[in-house]
PyMOL Python script that loads the backbone (N, CA, C, O; Angstrom):
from pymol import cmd

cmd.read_pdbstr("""\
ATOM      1  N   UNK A   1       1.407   8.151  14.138  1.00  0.00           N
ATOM      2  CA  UNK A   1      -0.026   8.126  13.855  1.00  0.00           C
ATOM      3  C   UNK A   1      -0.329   6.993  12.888  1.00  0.00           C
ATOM      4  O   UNK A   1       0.400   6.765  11.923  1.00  0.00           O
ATOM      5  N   UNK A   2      -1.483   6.246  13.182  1.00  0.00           N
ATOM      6  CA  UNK A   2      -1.568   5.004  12.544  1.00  0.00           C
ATOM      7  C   UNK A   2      -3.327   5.424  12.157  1.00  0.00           C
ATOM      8  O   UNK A   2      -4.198   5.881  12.897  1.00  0.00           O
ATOM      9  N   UNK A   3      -3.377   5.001  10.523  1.00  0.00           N
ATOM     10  CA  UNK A   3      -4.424   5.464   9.644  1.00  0.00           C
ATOM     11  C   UNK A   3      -4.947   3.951   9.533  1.00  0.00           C
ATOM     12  O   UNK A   3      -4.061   3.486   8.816  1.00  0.00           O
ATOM     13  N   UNK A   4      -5.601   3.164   9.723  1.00  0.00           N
ATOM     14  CA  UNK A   4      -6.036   1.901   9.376  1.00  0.00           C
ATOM     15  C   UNK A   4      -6.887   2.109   7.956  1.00  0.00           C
ATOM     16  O   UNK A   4      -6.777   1.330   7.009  1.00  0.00           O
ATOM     17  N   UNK A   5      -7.433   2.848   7.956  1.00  0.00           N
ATOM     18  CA  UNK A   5      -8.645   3.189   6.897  1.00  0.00           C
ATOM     19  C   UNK A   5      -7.619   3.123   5.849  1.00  0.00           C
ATOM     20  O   UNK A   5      -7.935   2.359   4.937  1.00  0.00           O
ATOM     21  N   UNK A   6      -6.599   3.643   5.731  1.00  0.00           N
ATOM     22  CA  UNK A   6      -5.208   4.150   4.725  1.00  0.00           C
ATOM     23  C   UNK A   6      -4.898   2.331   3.749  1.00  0.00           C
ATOM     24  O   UNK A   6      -4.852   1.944   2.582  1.00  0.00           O
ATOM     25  N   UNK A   7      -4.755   1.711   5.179  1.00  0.00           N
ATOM     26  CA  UNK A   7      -3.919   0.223   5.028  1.00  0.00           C
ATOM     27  C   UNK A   7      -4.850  -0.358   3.482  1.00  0.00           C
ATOM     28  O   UNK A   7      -6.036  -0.244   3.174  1.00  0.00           O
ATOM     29  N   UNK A   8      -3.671  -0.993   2.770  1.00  0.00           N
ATOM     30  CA  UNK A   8      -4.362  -1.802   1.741  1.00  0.00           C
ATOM     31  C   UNK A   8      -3.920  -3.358   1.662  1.00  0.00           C
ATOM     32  O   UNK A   8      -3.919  -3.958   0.587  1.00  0.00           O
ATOM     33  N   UNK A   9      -3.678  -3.748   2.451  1.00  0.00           N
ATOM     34  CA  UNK A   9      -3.443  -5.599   3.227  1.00  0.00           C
ATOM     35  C   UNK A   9      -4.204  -6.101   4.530  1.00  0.00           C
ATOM     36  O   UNK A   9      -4.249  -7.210   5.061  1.00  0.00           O
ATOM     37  N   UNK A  10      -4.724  -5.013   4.816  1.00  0.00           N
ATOM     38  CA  UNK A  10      -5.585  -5.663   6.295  1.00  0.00           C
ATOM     39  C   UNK A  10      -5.069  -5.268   7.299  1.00  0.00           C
ATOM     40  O   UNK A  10      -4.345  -4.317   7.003  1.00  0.00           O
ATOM     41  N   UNK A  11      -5.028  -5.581   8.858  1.00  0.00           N
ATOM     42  CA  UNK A  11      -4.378  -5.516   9.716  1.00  0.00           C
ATOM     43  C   UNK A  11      -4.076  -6.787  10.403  1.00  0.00           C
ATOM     44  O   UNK A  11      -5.023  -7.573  10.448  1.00  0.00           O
ATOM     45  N   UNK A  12      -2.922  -7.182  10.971  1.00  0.00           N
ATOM     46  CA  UNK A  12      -1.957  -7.925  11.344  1.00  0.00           C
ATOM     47  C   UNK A  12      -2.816  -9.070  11.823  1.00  0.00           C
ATOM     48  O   UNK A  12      -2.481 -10.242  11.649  1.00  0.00           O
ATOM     49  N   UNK A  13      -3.905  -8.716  12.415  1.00  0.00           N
ATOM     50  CA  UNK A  13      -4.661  -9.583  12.952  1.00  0.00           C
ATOM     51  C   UNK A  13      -5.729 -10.179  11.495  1.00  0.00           C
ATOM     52  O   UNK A  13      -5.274 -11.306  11.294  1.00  0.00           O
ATOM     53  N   UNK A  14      -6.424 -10.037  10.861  1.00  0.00           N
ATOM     54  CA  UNK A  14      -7.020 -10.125  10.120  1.00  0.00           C
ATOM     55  C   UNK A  14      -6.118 -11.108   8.856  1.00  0.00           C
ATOM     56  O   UNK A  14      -6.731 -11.928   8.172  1.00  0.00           O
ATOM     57  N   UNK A  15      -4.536 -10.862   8.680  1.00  0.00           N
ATOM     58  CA  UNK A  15      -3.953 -11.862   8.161  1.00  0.00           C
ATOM     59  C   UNK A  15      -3.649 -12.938   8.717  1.00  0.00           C
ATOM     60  O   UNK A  15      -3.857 -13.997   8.125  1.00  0.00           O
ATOM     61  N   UNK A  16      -3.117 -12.914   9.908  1.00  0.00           N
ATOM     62  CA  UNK A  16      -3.003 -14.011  10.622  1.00  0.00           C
ATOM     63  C   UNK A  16      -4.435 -14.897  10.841  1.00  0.00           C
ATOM     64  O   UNK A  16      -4.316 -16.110  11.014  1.00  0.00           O
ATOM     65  N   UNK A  17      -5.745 -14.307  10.834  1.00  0.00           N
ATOM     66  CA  UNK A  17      -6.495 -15.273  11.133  1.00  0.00           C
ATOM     67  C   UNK A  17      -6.762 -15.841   9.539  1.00  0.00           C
ATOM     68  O   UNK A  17      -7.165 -16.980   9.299  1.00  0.00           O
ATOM     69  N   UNK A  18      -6.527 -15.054   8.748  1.00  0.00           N
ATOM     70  CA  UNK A  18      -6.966 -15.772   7.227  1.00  0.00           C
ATOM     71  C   UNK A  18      -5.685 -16.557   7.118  1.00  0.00           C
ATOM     72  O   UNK A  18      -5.875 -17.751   6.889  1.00  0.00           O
ATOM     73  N   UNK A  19      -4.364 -16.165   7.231  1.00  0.00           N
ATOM     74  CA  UNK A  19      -3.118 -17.433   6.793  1.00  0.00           C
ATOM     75  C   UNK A  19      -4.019 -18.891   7.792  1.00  0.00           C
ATOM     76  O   UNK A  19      -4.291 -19.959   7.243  1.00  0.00           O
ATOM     77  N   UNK A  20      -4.329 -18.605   9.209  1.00  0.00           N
ATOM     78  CA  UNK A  20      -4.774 -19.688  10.181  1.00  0.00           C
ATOM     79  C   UNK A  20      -5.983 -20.440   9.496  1.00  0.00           C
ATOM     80  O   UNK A  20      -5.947 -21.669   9.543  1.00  0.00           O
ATOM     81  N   UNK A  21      -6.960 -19.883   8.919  1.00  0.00           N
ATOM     82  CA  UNK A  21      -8.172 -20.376   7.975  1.00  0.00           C
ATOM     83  C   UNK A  21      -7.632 -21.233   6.591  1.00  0.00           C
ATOM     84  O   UNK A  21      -7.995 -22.339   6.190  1.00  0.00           O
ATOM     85  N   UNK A  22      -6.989 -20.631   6.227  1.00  0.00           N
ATOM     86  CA  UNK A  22      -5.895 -21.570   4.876  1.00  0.00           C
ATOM     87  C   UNK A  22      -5.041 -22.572   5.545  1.00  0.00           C
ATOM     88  O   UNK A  22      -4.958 -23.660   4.973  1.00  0.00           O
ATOM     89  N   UNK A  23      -4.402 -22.414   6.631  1.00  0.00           N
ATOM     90  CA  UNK A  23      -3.477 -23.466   6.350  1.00  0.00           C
ATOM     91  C   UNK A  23      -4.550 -24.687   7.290  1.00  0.00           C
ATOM     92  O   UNK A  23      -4.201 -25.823   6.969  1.00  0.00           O
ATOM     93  N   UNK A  24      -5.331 -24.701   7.984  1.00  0.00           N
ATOM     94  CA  UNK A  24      -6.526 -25.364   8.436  1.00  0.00           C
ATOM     95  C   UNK A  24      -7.630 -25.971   7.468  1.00  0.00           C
ATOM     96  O   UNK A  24      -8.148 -27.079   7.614  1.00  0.00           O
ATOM     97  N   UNK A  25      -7.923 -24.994   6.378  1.00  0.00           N
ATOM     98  CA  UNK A  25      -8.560 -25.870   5.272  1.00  0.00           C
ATOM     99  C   UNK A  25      -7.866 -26.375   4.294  1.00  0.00           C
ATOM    100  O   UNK A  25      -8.384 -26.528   3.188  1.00  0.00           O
ATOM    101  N   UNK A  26      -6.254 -26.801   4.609  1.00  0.00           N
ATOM    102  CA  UNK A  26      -5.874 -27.147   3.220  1.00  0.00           C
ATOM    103  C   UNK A  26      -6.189 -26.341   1.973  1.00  0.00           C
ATOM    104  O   UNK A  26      -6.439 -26.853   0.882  1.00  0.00           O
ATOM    105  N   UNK A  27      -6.153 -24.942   2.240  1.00  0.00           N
ATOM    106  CA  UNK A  27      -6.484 -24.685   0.931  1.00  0.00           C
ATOM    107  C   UNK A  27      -6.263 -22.842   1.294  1.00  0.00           C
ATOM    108  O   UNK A  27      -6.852 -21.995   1.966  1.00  0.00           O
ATOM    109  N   UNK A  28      -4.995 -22.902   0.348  1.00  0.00           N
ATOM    110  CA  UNK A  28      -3.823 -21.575   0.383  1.00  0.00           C
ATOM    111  C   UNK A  28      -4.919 -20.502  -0.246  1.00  0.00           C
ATOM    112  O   UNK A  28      -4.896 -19.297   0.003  1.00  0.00           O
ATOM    113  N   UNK A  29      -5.697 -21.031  -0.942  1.00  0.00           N
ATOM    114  CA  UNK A  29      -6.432 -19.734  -1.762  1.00  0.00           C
ATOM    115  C   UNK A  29      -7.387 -19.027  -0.909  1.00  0.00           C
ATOM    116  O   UNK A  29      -7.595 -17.830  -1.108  1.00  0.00           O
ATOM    117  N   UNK A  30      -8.097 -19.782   0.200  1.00  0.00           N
ATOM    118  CA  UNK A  30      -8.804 -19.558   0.910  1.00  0.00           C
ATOM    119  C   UNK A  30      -7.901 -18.554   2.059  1.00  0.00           C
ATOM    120  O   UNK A  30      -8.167 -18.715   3.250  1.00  0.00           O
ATOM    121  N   UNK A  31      -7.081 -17.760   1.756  1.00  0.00           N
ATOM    122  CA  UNK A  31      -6.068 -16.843   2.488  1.00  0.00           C
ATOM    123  C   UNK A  31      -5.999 -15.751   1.766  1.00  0.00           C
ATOM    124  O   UNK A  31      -5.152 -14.955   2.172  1.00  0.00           O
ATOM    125  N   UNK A  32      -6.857 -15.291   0.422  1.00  0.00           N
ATOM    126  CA  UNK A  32      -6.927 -14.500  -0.632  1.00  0.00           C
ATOM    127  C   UNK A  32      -7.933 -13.934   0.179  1.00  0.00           C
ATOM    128  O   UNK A  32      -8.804 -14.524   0.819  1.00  0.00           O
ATOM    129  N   UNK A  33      -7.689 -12.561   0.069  1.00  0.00           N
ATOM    130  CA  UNK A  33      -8.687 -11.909   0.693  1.00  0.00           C
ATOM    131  C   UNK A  33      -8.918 -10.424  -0.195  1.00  0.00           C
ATOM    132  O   UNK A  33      -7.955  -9.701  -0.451  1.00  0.00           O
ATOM    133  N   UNK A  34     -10.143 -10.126  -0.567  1.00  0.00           N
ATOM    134  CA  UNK A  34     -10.549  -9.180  -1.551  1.00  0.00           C
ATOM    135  C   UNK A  34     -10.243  -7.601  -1.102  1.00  0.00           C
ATOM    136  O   UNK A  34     -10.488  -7.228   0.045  1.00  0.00           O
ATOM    137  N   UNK A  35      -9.868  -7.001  -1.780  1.00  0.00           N
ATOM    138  CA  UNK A  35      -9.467  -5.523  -1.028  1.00  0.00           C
ATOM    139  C   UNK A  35      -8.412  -5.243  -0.337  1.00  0.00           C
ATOM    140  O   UNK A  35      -8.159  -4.183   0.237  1.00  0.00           O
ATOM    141  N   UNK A  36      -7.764  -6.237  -0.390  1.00  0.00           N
ATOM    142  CA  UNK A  36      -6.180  -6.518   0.671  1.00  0.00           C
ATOM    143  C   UNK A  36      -5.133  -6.279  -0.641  1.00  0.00           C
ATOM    144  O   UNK A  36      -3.915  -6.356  -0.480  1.00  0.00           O
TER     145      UNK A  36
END
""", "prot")
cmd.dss("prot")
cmd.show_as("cartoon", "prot")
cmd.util.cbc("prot")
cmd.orient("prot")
């Protein structure tokens, strides 16, 4: 049983598109994501 609501990093998809947004803007911080 998988609780998403539970998760406190996001889901798999949601990091991968923020690591993809950082390493595209040059800019690692922009991969910080609030509540994760």
């Amino acid at each position: 049983y998988v609780s998403p609501e539970s998760w406190t990093h996001g889901s798999s998809k949601q990091r991968q598109l923020a690591l993809k947004d950082g390493l595209q803007n040059g800019d690692i911080e922009s991969c910080r994501t609030p509540g994760w």
